[in-house]
C-alpha positions, 0 to 999 in steps of 0.5 A: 915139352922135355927139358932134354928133348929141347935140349939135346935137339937143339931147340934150347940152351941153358943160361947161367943160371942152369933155366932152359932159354929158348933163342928168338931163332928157335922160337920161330922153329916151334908150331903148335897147333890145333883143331877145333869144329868149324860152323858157319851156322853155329852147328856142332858136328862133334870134331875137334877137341874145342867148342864149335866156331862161328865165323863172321866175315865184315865184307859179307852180307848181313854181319854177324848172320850165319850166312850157311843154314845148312848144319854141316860142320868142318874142321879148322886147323889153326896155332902159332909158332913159340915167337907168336906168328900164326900159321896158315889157317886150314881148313877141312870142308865135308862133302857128300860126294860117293867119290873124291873126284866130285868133291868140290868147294864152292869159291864163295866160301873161301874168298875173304878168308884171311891170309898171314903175314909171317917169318917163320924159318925164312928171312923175310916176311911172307904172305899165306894164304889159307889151304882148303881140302874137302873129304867125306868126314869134314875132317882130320885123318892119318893122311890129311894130317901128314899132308898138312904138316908137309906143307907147312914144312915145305912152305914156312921152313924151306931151310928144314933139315935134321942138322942142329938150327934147321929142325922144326918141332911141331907139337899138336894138341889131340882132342878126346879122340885123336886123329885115327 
């Protein structure tokens, strides 16, 4: 990240010492995030920029099983903010459908995602649940992306504003081949 940037922005300040201090405020107004290739059977779908993930849920049959043999992969989303709340997780199921009005997601595969408990840019905590799209790819577009980080602006920062102490900077980490 600039030095100026956080600077002139507003993001930090300068101590006596001339180090770059960012406020406890401030560190709530800084995301990053992430996407990584999401499998519920240990599949490689080759998106995201990390290894594959597979996920166990405690409350399901058979701990520790990949539950889905299916080889589809998708796309989770996922990052904190520079205080260390995590965000929403988001994630991005594929679908085979020829068109978007059939795309569908089956309820099962969502019920024990987990939900945070976070501040972000409110005064209180609050509670988010995880967000779920499905598109052809299984993953991450122009569209999507601009999508999700309208949500999380909307949701987490509902004071977001380009005056000095109400902007949101958002950095995310691309894989090899970025989102096109």
């Amino acid at each position: 990240m600039n030095e100026s940037f956080v600077l002139d922005y507003g993001f930090a300040d300068l101590d006596e010492n001339g180090n770059v201090t960012f406020s406890e405020e401030q560190r709530h107004r800084i995301i990053n995030l992430d996407e990584t290739n999401f499998s519920l059977d240990g599949s490689d779908g080759g998106r995201g920029g990390r290894p594959a993930a597979s996920v166990t849920v405690a409350a399901a049959p058979r701990t520790r099983t990949a539950t889905n043999k299916s080889s589809i992969s998708s796309t989770l989303m996922c990052g904190s903010n520079a205080a260390g709340e995590p965000l929403p997780l988001h994630i991005m199921f594929s679908s085979d459908a020829q068109n978007e009005e059939n795309y569908g997601v089956n309820l099962s595969w969502t019920t024990d995602l987990p939900s945070v408990y976070v501040r972000f840019g409110h005064d209180l905590y609050h509670r988010y649940c995880a967000t779920v799209i499905v598109n052809q790819k299984g993953g991450m577009d122009k569209c999507v992306l601009s999508q999700l980080l309208q949500s999380y602006v909307d949701r987490l920062y509902p004071d977001a504003a380009d005056t000095p102490g109400n902007q949101v900077l958002i950095k995310i980490d691309g894989g090899q081949g970025g989102w096109t």
